[in-house]
Every structure is written in C-alpha cells, then in structure tokens.
N, C-alpha and C positions, 0 to 999 in steps of 0.2 A: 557499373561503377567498380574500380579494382581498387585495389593500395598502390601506391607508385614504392615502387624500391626504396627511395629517401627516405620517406616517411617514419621508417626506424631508424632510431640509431645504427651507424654499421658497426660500433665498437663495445654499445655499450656502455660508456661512460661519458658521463656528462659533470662540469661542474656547475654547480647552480650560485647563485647570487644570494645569500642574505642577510639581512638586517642585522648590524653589530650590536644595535639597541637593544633588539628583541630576541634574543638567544641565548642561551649558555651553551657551553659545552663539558663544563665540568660540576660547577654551586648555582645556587640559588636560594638568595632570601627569602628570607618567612614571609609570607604574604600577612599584611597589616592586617587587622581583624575591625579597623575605623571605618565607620559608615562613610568617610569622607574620604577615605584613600582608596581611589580604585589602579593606581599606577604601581606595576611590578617592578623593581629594580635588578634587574637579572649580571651577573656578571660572569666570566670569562670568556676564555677565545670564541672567536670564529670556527666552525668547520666547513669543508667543500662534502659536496656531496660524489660518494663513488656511486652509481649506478650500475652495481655489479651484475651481469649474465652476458653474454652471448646475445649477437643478433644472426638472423636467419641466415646471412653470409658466411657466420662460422662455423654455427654447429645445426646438421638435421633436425627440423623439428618431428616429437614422437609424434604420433595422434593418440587419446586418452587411451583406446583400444589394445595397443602394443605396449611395450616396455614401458615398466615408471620411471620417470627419472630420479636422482639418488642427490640430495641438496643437502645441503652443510644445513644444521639444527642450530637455531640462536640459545645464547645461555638462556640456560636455568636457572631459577630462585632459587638459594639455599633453604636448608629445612626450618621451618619456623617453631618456636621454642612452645612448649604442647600449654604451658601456665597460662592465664589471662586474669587480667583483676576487673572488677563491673565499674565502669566509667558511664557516666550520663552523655548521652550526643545531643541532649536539649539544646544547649547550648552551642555550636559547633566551634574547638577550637579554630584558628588559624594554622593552617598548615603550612611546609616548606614546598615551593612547586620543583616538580620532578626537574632531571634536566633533558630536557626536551628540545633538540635542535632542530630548526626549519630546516636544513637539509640533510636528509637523511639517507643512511646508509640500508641501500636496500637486502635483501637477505639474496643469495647468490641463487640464478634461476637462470635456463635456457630456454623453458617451456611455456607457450603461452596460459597453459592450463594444469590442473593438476587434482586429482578424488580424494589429496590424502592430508589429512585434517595438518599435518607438519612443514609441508613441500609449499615452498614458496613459488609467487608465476612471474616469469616478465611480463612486463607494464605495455601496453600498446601505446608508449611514447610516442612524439613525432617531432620533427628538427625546430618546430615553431606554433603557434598560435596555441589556444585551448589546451591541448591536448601537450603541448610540452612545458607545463605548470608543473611545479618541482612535488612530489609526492610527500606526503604528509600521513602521519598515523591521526586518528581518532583523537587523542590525548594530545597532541602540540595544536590540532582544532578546535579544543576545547580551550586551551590554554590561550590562547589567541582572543576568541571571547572576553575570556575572566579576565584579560586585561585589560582590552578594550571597553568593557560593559560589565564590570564586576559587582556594581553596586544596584544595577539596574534588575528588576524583579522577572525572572526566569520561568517558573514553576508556579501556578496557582491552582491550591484544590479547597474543595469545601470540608471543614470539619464541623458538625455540631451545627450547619448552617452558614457558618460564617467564614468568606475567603480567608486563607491563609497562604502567605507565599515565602517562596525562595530564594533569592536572589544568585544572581548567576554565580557569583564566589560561594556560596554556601550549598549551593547544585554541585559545585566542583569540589567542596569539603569533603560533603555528605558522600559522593563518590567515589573520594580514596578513601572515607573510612569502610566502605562494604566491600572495594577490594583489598582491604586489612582482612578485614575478618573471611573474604570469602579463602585469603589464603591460609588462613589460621585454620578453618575448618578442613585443608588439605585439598584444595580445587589445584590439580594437577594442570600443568601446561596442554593447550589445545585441547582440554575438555570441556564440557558443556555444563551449563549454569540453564538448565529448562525454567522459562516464566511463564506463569499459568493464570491470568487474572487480566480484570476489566482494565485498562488505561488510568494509572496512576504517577507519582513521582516516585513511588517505590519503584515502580517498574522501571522507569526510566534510571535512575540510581542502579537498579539490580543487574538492569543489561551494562552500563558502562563502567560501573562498576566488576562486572567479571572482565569485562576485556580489558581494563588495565591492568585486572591481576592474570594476566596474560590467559584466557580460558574464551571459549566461544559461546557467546550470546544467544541464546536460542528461544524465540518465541514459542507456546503452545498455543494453539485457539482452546479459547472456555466453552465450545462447544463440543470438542473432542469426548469422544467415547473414552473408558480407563484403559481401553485396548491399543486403541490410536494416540494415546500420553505415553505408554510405555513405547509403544515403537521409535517415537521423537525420543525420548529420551536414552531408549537403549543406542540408538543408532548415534547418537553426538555421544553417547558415553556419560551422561553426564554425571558429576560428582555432588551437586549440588539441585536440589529444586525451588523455588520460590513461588511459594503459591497466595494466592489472593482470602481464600476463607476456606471454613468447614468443607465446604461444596464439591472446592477443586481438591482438597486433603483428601476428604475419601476415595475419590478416584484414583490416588496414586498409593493411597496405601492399600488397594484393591490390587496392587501388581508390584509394590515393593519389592515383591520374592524375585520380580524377574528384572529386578535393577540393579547388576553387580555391583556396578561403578558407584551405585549411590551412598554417599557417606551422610547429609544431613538434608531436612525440610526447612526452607522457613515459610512462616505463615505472615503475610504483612497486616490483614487486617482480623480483630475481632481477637480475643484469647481462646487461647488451643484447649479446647475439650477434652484433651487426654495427654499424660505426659511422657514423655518418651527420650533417652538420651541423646535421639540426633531430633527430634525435634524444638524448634526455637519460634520465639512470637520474633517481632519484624526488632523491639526496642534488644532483645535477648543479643538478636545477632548483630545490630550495628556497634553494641560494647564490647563484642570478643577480639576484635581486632586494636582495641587499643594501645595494649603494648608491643605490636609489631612496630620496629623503628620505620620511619619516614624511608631510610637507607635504603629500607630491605625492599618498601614496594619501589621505589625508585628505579633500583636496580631491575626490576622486570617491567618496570615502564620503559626503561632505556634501553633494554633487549628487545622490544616491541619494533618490527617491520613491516613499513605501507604496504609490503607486496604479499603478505602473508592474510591469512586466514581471521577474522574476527568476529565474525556473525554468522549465523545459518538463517537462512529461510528457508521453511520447508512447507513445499504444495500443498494445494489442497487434497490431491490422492484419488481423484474422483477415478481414475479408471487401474488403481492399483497401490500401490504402498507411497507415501510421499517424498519426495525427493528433497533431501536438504544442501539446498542451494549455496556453497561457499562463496562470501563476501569476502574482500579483502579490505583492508582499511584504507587504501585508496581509491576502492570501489566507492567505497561509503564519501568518501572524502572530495574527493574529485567529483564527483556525479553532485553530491550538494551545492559544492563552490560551481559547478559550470550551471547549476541548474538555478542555481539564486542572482546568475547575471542577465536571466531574460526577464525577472520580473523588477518591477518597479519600487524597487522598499526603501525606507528609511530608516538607519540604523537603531537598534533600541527603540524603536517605539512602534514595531508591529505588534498584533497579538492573532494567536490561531486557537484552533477547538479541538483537543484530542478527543474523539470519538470514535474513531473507526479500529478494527483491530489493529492491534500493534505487531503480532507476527504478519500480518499482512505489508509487505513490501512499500506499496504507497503511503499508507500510514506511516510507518517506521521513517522511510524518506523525508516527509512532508511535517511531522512532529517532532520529529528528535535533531535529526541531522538539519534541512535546511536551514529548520528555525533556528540552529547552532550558528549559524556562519553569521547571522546578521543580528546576533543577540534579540530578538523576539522574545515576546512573553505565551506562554502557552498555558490555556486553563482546559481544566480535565472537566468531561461534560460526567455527569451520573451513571451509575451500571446501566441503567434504564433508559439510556439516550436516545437507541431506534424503539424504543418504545413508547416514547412520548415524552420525555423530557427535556429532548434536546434544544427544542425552543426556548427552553424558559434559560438553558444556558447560554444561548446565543443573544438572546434579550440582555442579559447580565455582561457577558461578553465583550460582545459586540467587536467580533471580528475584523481584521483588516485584508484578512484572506482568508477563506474556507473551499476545505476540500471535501465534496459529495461524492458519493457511487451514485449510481445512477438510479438504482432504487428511494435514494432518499430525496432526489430531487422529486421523482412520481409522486411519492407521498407529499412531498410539498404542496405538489401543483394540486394534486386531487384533494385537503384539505383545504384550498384557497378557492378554489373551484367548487366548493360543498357551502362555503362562505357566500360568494359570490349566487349562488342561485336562492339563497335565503334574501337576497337584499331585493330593495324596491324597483320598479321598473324604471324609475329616473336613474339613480344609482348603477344600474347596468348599462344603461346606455351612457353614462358619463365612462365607466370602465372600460365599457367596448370601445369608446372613441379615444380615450388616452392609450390603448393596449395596441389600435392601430398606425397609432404616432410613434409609438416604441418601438414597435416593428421593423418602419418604414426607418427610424432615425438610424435603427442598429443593424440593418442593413445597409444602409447610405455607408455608416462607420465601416462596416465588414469590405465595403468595397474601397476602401482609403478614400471617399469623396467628402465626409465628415459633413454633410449637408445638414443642415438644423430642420427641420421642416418644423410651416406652421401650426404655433399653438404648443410646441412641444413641451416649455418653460411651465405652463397653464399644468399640462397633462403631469410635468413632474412636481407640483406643489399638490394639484387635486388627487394624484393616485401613486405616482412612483414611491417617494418620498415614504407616504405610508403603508407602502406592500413593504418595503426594504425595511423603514424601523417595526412592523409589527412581526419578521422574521429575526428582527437582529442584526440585519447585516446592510443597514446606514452605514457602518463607516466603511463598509468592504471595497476594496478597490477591484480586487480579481475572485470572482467563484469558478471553481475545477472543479471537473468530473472526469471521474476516469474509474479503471480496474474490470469496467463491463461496457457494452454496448448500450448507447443513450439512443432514444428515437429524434427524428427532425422534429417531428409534434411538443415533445417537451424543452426542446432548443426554441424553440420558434415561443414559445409560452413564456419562457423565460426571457426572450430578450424584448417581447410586448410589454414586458414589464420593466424593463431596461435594468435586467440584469442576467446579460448573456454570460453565458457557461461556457467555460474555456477547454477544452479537451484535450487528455492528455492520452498517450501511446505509452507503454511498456510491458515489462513484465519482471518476474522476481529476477531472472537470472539478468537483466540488462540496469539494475539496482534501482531499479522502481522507473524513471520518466529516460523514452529515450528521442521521441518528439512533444513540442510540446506548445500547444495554442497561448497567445499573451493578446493583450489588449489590441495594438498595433497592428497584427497578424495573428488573424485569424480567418476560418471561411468554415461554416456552417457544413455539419456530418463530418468534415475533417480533425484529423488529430495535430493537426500542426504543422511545424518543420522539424527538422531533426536537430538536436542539443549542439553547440558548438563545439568542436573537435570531435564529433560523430560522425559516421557515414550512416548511408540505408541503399541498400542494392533488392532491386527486385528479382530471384532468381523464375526461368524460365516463365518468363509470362508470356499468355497466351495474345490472341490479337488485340481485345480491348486493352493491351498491358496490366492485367490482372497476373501477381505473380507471387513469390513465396517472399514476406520481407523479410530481410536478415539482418544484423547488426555490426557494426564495428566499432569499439571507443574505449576508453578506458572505465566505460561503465559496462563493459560485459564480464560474466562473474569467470569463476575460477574453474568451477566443474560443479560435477555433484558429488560430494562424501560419499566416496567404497563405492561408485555406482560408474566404471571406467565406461561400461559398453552405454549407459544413455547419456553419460557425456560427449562419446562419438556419436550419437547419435544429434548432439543439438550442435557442437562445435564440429566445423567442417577442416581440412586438412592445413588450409589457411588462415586459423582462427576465429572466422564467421559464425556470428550467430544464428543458426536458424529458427526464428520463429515458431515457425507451425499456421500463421497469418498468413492470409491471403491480402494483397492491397495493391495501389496503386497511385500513381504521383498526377499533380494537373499539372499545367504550364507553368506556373509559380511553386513547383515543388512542394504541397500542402500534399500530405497522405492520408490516404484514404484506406480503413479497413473494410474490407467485402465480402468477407467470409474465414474458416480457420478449418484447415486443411483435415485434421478428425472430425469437425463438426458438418463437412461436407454429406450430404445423402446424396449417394452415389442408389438409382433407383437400379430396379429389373432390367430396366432396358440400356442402360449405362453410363446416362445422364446423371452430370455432377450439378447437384443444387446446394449453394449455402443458404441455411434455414433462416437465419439472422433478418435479413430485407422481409422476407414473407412474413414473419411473423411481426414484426412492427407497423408492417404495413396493415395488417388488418388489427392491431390496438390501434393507429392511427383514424383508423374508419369507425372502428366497434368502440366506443371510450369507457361502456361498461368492465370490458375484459378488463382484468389485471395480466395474468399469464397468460402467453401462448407456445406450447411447444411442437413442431413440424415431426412429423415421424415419414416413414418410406424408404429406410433404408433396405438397399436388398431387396425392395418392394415392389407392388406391382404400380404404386401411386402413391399418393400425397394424403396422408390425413392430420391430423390436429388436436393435442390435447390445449383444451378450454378451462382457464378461472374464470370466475366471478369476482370484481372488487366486492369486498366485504370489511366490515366491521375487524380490528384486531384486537385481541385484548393487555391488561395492563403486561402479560406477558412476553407481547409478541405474538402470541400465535394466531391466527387465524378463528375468526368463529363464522358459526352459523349464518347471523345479521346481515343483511344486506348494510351495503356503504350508503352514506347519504346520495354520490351520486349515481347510485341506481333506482334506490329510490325514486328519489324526483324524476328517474327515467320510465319508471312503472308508474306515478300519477300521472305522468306526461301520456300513456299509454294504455291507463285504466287497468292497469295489474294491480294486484290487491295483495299479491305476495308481499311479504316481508324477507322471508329465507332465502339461502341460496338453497336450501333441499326440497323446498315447494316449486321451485320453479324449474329442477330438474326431475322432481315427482312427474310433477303436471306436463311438461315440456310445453311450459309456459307460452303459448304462441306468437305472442307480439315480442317476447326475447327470442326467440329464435329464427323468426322473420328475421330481426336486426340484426341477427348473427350471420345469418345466410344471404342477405342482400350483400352485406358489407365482406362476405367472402366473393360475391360474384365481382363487385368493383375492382379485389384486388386481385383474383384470378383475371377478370377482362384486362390489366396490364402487363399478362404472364408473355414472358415471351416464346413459349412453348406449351401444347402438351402436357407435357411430362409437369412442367412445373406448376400445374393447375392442381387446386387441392379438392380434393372429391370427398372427403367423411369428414366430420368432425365430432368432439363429444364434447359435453362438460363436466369437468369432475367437481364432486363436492365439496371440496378441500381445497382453497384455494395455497397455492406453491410457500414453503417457510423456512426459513434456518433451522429452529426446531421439528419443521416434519421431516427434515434430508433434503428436500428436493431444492431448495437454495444454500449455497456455499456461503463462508461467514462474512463476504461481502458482497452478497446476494444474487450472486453468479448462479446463473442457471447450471443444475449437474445435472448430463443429459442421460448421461449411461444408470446414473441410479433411480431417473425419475423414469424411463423404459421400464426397469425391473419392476418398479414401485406400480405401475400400472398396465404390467403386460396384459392381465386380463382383458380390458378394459381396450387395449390394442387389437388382441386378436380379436374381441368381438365385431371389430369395424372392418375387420379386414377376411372374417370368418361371412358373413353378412355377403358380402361385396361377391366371393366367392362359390354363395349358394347361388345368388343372382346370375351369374355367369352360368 
C-alpha cells in the first residue's frame, strides 16, 4: 500500500468552511452561569484557515536523524503580575470563552516530524474524506462541547461516599481557572506539568488545564520508582508537578535536588504534612490564579496551534529509559473525532469508567478525549479498582461503554467461573446450555448472518441479562479490550455470555486506536480495520503475508522529545510508522497481530518464533496457569516460566492461596494442597501431569521442532505490577522478568545440558 502523490496538499493551503454561528475571531460573551442557558452567543468575523508549510513537492523532507528544522515560535504570554488575593472556586464563576476559531491557523512547518518540544509538524492532510477534517486544538474541542452540552453532567467522583459531579461548563471553568494559576506559578511555554496520581477530575482539570496555558501535559505511572519520576520529569522539563497524596509527594521530593525546572507541587488530595513555599494543597492552587485577567490566558489560548506539541506519553521503558512520545493537538483531536464515528453513541447521554492509567495512551484517549467529542459523562472508579473495587463501580455506573486490558477481562472470567462451579448441578447445566446459544448467536452475528438461533430469548432472560447486570454492564452497548494480547478462550467466554469484546490495535505513538473492532465488524483474534482516513501497509512479509505493520494518518505522533535517532528509527523516510508488530490482513481486511518483532525468539538454530500463540495456547489447555512466559532465545530450545492462579490480596499483589479455581481442580484430583508453595515443594503430581499433558497437546500442533517446548518450571510468585514483572497495564515485561528469574532459567537449561 503507498500514498498517491494527491493525497497531500501540493501547496499547503487550504481554505476551510466554518460556521459564522459558532466562532469568533476577535470577543466573546461571558458564558451565562443559568442552569438553563446552555447556548454560547459568540460574535465576530469569520476567519479562513491558512494551512501554512510546504508539501513534499516543495521542500526535501529531513529525516529526524539529519538536520532540525528551524520554525517560527508562536507568541508568548506576557509576564504575569507576581500578587494574588485567595478567592474560593467552590463556587465556580462564569467565565468569558477564549476566542477560539474553527479554522485555524497552523504554525509554519515543512516536516512531517520533529524531537523538539517548540518545532511544529505538517499534518498528513489529504485532498478529501477523514483525513481532510479542518484541524482543531484541544480548547475550540472543548469549546464545542460546552456549547453543545454545557449543562449536561461531565465528571462524576465520589466524596465522603457520595457522587458528586461536574457538569461540562464547570469542567471547562474549573480548567481555565488551573491554567490561571498554572501560569501565575510561572509554567513557562512548552514545558511540562508532570501528573502523578490515581484517575481523578483533578487530573483531568490538571492536564487540560496546563495545555491551555500553553505547557505539555505529561502523565506519570503511580507505580514508578522516585528514580523513574525524575527522569519524566527532567526530560519534559517540567515547571510544575501535581501529585495525588503523601505517597507520590515523597517520591518526588526524594529527587527534588535533580529537578531544575521545578518551581512548585501541588498536592490534590488529603493536607500536606509539611509546609513548604512551593508547596500547595489542590483548594491553595486553584485561588492563585484568580487575578490573572480572562485577556491574559486568552491570549495564549489563541497563540495555541493544532500542529504543535500538547501532551507527552512516555513508555513504559522496559528495555531502557522511556520515551516521551509528542502528541500534537490534532493528534489528540482528530484521532478522537475519527474514532467516535465508528461507534454507535448518543449524544450526552453515554457514560464510561475511568480506571485504567491515565499516562497510559488508551485511557487518556478513551476517557478524556473521546468522551470529549460526544459530551459523555465519565465516573472515576476508586484507587483500588484492579483490586477489587471495580465492580461495585460499575454496578453504580453502569456503563454505556467500557474499556478492559486484557488482564481485567481474565479476572473477570475466572471470578465468574469460581461462581459458576459453586452453583448446583441443575444451574450449571441451564449455564452451559444458555453459554452455547451465546456462542453460536455471536458468531452467526460475527459472520454478518444475524441468525437468532433457538431458545436464545429463554438463554437471555435465564442467564445473559444477569451475568451483564451482576457486572454492571446491562446498559453497555460496546466492551473493548486492547493495550495487550487477549486469548481466543476469553473471546469466546465472553461472547457465550453475549457480551463479545471488541478489540482494538495501537499504540502510544499512533495516539492510542489505529484499527479498531465495532459491533457490525468484527471477527474473533482480530483487531479490526483501520480508522477512517488511515492506512496500514504490511512491510516485507514473508509467504503466509506475515509482515511488519506500519502506520499512516493523522494520528501518528510527532517524534520523540531530544531522542532524533529513535525517532528515525520508528518514522521511516516517508513518514511511516513503524510498528515493531508483526501481522497480517484476511480477505476482508481484518488485521491480525502474530507476533512483535523484539518479542521474537530467534533460537540456536535460527528459527524465529513469536512467544505470544504458544503461550496462550497452553493457558487455553492448562486453565489452572495464570502466566506463561516462552524463553529460548539464543537457545538451544523452548522452555517456560509457569504461574499458578492464586488468591490476590486487597493490595494487588499476589499471595500464597491457591484461587478458588484450582482449588476445585485439586478436589477434582484429590490434592489436599491449599498453596501454591506446597505444590511446588511436593511437585504436586496430578498438577503437573496437567501441566505436561496440556504442553504435549500444544506442542503436538507445533509446526516444527524447534518450536516444541521441552522444560518448564513453576515459579512461586505468580506475575504483578507491584513485583515488576507486569507493566501498569499488565503487559508482560519480558526483558525484566528474564533478569528477575535468570537463576531459575539457567537451572533448566544447566540440566538439559548435563544430560547431553
């Protein structure tokens, strides 16, 4: 697949179409502060939009590697006046909305990319459809909202027990008054605002809030060491940190000494145990910005360009320092609006679940930004969500769309499933025969032949009905999973229950979804089709068309911050994203991921196996296993590190306890163990039969040799966010889980070796 030459602009300029209603170009009224008035009355001219840079026709493109390019700087805020007096934000005035033009003028750019936090990119425009949608920043998508759905309730968290919410004008108050104050405290242009805490409206407020006051948005994971807070932080510069409680506070003032940039903390929940002049509680820092005039942030809203830099995401880091990934506000903005016209919503009256991290890319996409475009209400689940909470917020909830990693669906299923083998023998077989109706229906649907098959009505009063409201998610139209690899066995569980998992494809630099599975279209182990105005090119694939995928669209990001040589390393000479996936298309263009091109074990003998299929294939045989991780690389063979499903505790972590459904698989078997260290003590025999039959099944479908797994062990310690060895959205890290149990490797491969 290439780009046709059209496909860009050849000049550069374009004039866009919009709305004399909806716009200003110079004033704008105060927005009414009446429960009843949600209609903006915006006035002045019209503007066209210039779409200033260069197309490939006119000027060489650099690659990141070579020469930077040198782009005109948008103004700067002038300096704001050092006094402040303590105003209450209980209340939130009515503010004057910025003036914010639908078509806007982009900041001057020849380069598709760019590492330097100021350097604006050309847009991968195209002469028509999707992809030539007039660019927009953050703040005129915001705006757009709060007039269309200003009164309708936005933000809902619990305080004291009891919902409290926001409504979308006072989401949009609450976030010019924090980029008041973030500019009052001195947040310098294009630097970073680090956020450090569990999924709240602070957060939410905190990040759009610094990018209106023209600064970049930077997630931290609350799992991060104090070591890996300072690198995000030094590396975006930042001026500003926002932390969540005591917890993430100490971390950072553990490395304060190595944060030049840093001028102040806030702390959003709980009062500061120690006082300090740049330290502030969350109420401290939303009144310091009050006597900044409307004018002054205005003015740097208005200096704000779609083509420039507003967010960072930064990797996880598993095999080195993380990379923070430059978003542009078109990135952000375009990739929302293209990705909110494949699903099926209703204006203002969705609701979603923030749960998942927020520096993590899909989250960030999926809670902030889509649910932006179609006015959505979004409720914050508890710090303690993957720890057991999350149910009771989704009961409460009761989502219209929820988005899972792939861990959380397992835990769903094996919870339901622990249920499920406590109930009576009648009970089970009404289950089993409703789960094979489900099945059968949601494949009939997967194949567009929508066949009802009988009894199915019966199956959804006696079981559907109550598996969906006893999770919460009766009113859910669509459930996604994405961010990890999900097995067929838990696709296939969940749609017996008839509520099939949509799967989505991306990554942080392609701004979260760049295929993406919907009701209509979809097909089991696939991640979908690709976003409208996107491309997907497979490069050199081999004969099954297994090949490297790459990206094209206005959702590919900018570069990486200060990092020129690994952004030539993902963007290829003509803009392409390279992946690092391996995949491959069917006859109906559904893509298929197969493997990922570092996670490959390349053995001794120089056969390339991706680990991913082997190891779900034998959690699909073994249903005891929680984890399984393929080792062999450089090897002479195949071996396996082995969990135990287990008990977790209210922390998260792992314990001792066997799960209920091993359990029942030791009564089933006359095992008398309760632990998982008794049954690796004893090497439990009827568990490791079951271990070992169910590797011969799925070695007997190897189609070599080489990819047959010869040792396996079990470790004590089943895989955690808290132990390292899962990433904070529960991504296996393979290179640190290696390190964490080399012993325990070479012993299998030390062994094999004396044999020989």
């Amino acid at each position: 697949m290439s780009i046709q030459g059209d496909s860009v602009m050849s000049n550069g300029v374009a004039v866009m179409d919009v709305n004399t209603e909806s716009i200003t170009s110079q004033k704008a009224h105060t927005m009414s502060d009446s429960k009843t008035h949600s209609t903006v009355i915006l006035n002045g001219d019209v503007a066209t939009a210039e779409l200033s840079g260069s197309s490939a026709s006119e000027s060489q493109e650099t690659h990141p590697s070579g020469t930077a390019e040198t782009l005109a700087e948008p103004p700067r805020s002038p300096e704001l006046e050092e006094a402040t007096e303590e105003l209450s934000l209980e209340e939130p005035k009515a503010v004057p909305l910025s003036t914010a033009t639908l078509a806007t003028t982009l900041a001057p750019a020849d380069q598709l990319w760019s590492t330097s936090r100021d350097k604006a990119v050309r847009l991968r425009m195209e002469g028509s459809g999707q992809a030539s949608e007039t660019p927009i920043t953050i703040h005129q998508m915001f705006l757009q909202t709060v007039e269309k759905y200003g009164d309708h309730p936005a933000l809902v968290s619990k305080h004291e027990g009891q919902w409290v919410t926001l409504t979308w004008r006072q989401y949009y108050e609450q976030c010019r008054a924090a980029a008041k104050s973030f500019l009052k405290l001195g947040l310098e242009r294009y630097h970073g605002v680090g956020i450090l805490g569990f999924n709240s409206p602070e957060w939410f407020i905190s990040d759009i809030g610094c990018i209106l006051a023209g600064g970049l948005a930077t997630g931290i994971y609350t799992t991060n060491s104090p070591e890996a807070c300072q690198y995000v932080a030094a590396n975006c510069e930042a001026n500003i940190l926002v932390v969540e409680n005591q917890k993430q506070l100490d971390k950072i003032l553990q490395v304060k000494d190595q944060l030049p940039h840093l001028k102040a903390i806030v702390q959003y929940k709980g009062e500061l145990q120690q006082k300090a002049p740049f330290l502030y509680t969350w109420a401290e820092f939303m009144k310091l910005g009050e006597d900044v005039p409307n004018e002054q942030l205005n003015a740097v809203i208005d200096s704000l360009r779609a083509n420039e830099c507003c967010t960072l995401i930064y990797t996880s880091g598993t095999t080195g320092n993380p990379k923070g990934v430059m978003l542009s506000h078109d990135n952000v903005t375009w990739t929302a609006h293209t990705a909110s016209t494949m699903v099926d919503y209703v204006p203002a009256t969705e609701v979603v679940v923030s749960y998942l991290p927020l520096s993590h890319v899909a989250a960030q996409m999926f809670d902030m930004w889509i649910t932006m475009v179609f006015g959505a209400t979004i409720y914050f689940a508890e710090p303690d969500a993957l720890k057991g909470s999350l149910g009771i917020t989704l009961r409460e909830a009761r989502p219209t769309f929820f988005m899972g990693v792939p861990r959380v669906w397992e835990k769903m299923q094996e919870k339901m499933r622990a249920i499920g083998a406590k109930a009576s023998p009648m009970r089970k077989r009404v289950a089993d025969w409703a789960k094979s109706i489900g099945l059968q229906y949601n494949y009939s649907a997967m194949s567009g032949e929508n066949q009802v098959p009988w009894g199915f009505m019966l199956a959804n009063n006696l079981v559907f009905k109550k598996v969906r409201a006893a999770l919460g998610l009766d009113r859910c139209k669509t459930c996604f999973t994405g961010a990890a690899p999900i097995t067929r066995e838990t696709l296939e569980y969940f749609m017996s229950l008839n509520l099939p998992l949509m799967e989505l494809y991306g990554m942080s630099e392609s701004s979260g979804p760049h295929t993406v599975s919907v009701n209509n279209a979809y097909c089991i182990t696939s991640c979908g089709k690709v976003m409208p105005g996107c491309k997907t090119r497979l490069d050199n694939p081999d004969k099954d068309g297994n090949g490297e995928i790459c990206f094209w669209g206005r959702n590919v990001f900018m570069g990486y911050l200060n990092m020129p040589d690994k952004t030539a390393e993902a963007l290829d000479q003509d803009g392409w994203l390279h992946s690092g996936d391996l995949g491959r298309h069917d006859q109906r263009e559904f893509l298929y991921i197969t493997g990922r091109i570092k996670e490959l074990i390349i053995t001794a003998g120089g056969e390339n196996i991706p680990p991913v299929p082997i190891e779900d294939a034998l959690k699909a045989e073994v249903p005891i296993i929680s984890n399984v991780m393929l080792i062999g690389d450089k090897l002479k063979f195949l071996s396996m590190l082995l969990t135990l499903k287990c008990v977790v505790d209210d922390n998260g972590d792992p314990t001792d306890e066997l799960s209920p459904e091993v359990l029942d698989f030791c009564q089933q078997h006359s095992v008398t163990a309760t632990k998982v260290s008794e049954i690796v003590a004893n090497k439990e025999p009827a568990i490791y039969k079951a271990i070992q039959e169910g590797l011969e099944r799925v070695n007997a479908r190897a189609t070599s040799n080489a990819q047959k797994v010869q040792k396996w062990v079990i470790v004590e310690r089943d895989f955690s966010i808290g132990g390292g060895e899962l990433g904070p959205t529960m991504k296996l890290r393979r290179p640190i889980v290696v390190k964490m149990y080399q012993e325990k490797i070479n012993e299998m491969y030390a062994v094999a070796t004396e044999k020989q």
